[in-house]
C-alpha positions as CSV (number, residue, x, y, z in Angstrom):
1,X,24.4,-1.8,18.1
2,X,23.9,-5.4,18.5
3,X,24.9,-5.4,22.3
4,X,22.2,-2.4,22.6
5,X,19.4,-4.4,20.9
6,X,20.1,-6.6,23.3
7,X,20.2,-4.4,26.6
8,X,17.4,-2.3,25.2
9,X,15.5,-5.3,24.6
10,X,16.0,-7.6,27.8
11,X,16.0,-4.7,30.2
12,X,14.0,-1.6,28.9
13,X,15.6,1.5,28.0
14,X,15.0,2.9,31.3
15,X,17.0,0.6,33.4
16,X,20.3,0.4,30.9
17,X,23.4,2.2,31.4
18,X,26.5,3.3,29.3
19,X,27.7,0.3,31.5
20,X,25.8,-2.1,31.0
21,X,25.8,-1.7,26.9
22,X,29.9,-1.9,26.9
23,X,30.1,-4.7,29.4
24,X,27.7,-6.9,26.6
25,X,29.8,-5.1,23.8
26,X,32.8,-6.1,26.1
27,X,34.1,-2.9,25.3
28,X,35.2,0.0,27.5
29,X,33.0,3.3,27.9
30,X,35.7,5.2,25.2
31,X,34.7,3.2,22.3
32,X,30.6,4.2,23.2
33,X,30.7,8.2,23.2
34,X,33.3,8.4,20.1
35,X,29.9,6.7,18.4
36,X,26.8,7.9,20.5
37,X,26.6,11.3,22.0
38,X,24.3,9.5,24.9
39,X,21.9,6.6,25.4
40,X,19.2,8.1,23.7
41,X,21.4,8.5,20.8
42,X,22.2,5.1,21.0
43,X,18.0,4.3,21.5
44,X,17.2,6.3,18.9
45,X,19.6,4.6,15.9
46,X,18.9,0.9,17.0
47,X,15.3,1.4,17.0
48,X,15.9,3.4,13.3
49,X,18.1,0.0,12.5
50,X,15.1,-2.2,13.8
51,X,12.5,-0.2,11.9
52,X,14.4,-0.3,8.2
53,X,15.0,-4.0,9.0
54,X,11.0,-4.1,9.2
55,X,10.5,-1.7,6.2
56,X,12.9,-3.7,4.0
57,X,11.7,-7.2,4.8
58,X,7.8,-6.1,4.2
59,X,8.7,-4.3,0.6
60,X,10.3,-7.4,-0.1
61,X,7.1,-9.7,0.7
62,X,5.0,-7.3,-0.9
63,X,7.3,-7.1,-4.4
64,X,6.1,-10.9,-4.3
65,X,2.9,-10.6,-3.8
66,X,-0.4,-10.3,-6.2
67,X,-1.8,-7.2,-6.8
68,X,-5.1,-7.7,-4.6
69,X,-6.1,-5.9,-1.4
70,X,-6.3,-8.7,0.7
71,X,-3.4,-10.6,-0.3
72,X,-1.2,-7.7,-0.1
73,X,-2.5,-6.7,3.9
74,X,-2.6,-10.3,4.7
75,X,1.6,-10.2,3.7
76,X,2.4,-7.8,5.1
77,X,0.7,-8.2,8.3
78,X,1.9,-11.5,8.7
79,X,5.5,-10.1,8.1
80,X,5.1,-8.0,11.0
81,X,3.7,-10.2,13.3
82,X,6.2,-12.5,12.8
83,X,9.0,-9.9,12.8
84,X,8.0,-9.1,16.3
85,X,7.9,-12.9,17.7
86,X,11.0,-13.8,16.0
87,X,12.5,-11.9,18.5
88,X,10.6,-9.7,21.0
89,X,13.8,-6.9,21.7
90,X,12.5,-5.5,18.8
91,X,9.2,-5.2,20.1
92,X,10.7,-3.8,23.1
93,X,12.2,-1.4,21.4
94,X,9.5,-0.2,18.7
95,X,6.4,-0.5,20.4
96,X,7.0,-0.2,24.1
97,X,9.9,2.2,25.5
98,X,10.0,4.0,21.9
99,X,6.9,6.0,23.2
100,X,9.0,7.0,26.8
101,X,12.6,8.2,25.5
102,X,12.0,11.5,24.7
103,X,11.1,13.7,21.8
104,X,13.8,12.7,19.1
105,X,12.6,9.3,19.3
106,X,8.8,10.0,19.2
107,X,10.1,11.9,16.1
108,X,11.5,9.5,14.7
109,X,9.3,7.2,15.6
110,X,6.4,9.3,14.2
111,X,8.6,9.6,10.5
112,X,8.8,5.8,10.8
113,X,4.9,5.0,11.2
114,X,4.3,7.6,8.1
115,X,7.1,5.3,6.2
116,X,4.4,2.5,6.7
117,X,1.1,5.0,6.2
118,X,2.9,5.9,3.1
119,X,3.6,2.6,1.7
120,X,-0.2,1.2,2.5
121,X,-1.7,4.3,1.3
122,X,0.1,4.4,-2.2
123,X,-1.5,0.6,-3.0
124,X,-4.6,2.4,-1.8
125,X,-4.4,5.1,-4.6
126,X,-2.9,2.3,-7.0
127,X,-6.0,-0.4,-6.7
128,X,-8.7,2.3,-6.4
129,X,-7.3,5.0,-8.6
130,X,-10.9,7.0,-7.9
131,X,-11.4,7.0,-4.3
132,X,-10.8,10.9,-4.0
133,X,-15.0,10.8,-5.7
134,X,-16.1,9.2,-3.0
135,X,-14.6,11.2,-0.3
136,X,-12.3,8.7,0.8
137,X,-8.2,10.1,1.5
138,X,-5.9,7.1,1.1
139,X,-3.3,9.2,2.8
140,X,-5.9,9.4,6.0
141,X,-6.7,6.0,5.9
142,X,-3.2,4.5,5.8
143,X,-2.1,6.5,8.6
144,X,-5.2,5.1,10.6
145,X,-4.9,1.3,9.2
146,X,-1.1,2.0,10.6
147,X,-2.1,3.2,14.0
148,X,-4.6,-0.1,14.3
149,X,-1.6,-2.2,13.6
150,X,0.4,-0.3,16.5
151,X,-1.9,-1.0,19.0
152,X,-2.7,-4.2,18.3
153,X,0.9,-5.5,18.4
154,X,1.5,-3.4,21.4
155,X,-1.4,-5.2,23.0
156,X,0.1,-8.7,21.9
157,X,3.9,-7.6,23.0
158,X,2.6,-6.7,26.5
159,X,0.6,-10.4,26.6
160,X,4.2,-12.0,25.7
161,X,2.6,-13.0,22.1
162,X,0.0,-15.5,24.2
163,X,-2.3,-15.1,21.6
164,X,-1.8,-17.0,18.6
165,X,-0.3,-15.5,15.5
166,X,-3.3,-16.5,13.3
167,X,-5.2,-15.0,15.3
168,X,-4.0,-12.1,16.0
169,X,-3.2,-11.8,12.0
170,X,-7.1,-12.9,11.5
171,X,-8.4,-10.2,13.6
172,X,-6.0,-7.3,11.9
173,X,-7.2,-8.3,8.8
174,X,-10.7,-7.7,9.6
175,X,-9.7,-3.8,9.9
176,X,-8.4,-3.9,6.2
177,X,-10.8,-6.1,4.8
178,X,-13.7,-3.8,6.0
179,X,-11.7,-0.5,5.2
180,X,-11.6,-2.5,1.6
181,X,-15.4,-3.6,1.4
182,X,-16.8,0.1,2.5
183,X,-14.4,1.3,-0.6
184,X,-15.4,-1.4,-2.9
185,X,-19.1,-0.4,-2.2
186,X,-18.5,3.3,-2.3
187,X,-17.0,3.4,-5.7
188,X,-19.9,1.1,-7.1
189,X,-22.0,3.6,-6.6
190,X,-20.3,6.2,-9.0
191,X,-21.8,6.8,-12.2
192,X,-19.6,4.3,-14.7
193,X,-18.0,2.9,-12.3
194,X,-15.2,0.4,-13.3
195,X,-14.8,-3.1,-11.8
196,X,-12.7,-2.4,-8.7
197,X,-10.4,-4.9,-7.5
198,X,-11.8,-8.5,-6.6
199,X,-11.2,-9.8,-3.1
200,X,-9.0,-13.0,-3.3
């Protein structure tokens, strides 16, 4: 797994072989199909790896984190901005050639972006309990705050991280903290409405 991050990563799915895994495993072709049935086998469980190693490390930040809509995106954005510099085979691998492998991947990769939608979404219904009155589908939004992220990063993978990580993590924010203010506003508007949560 480790020598396919690494292929994967420095050379694009496209242009590795069974070879060229097992000569950076420094193992013989046997050892690879009694694991993987084929490359995109292999693809498809180092970018699930990859994306649990995401997953884990951002429920972590956010189990530390104060229970305010900024402070919460700001964490976990920053978590997955640096996740991706710290070492850009992973960005290789989730952002770039998982959208070219073929239709397991874009499967999986489709389960793994609703991981995140679902995770965003359920603070969503936790710090405005009463959006639903005003229209407003946290499941719907947390899938589109998700697919903001996605391109964003992609853009910054394909730009070899040039831009800075404050700003990039500045200008991602700017998509929650308006999808925050526009909620914020909305739900003062209902009859009784309680105090909903501060901005930090």
């Amino acid at each position: 797994m480790a020598a396919a991050l690494a292929v994967f990563g420095e050379q694009g799915y496209h242009e590795s072989t069974v070879r060229d895994v097992c000569r950076h495993a420094e193992l013989t072709s046997r050892y690879f199909y009694e694991s993987f049935e084929s490359m995109e086998a292999l693809f498809e469980a180092v970018y699930v790896r990859v994306s649990s190693e995401l997953l884990a490390q951002t429920m972590a930040v956010l189990q530390r984190t104060p229970l305010m809509p900024e402070q919460l995106a700001e964490a976990a954005l920053r978590t997955f901005l640096e996740f991706i510099r710290e070492d850009p085979r992973r960005a290789r691998v989730m952002l770039i050639d998982a959208f070219t492998v073929g239709p397991g991947i874009q499967r999986i990769s489709a389960a793994s972006s609703s991981d995140f939608a679902s995770v965003i979404s359920n603070f969503i219904e936790m710090l405005f309990p009463d959006l639903h009155k005003v229209g407003l589908n946290p499941v719907l939004i947390g899938n589109g705050l998700v697919g903001s992220n996605v391109r964003l990063a992609t853009m910054w993978v394909e730009e070899k991280c040039a831009t800075p990580l404050e700003d990039m993590l500045r200008n991602m924010l700017a998509i929650f903290t308006a999808s925050t203010e526009h909620a914020r506003r909305l739900m003062a508007q209902l009859p009784d409405a309680a105090s909903p949560p501060a901005a930090a």
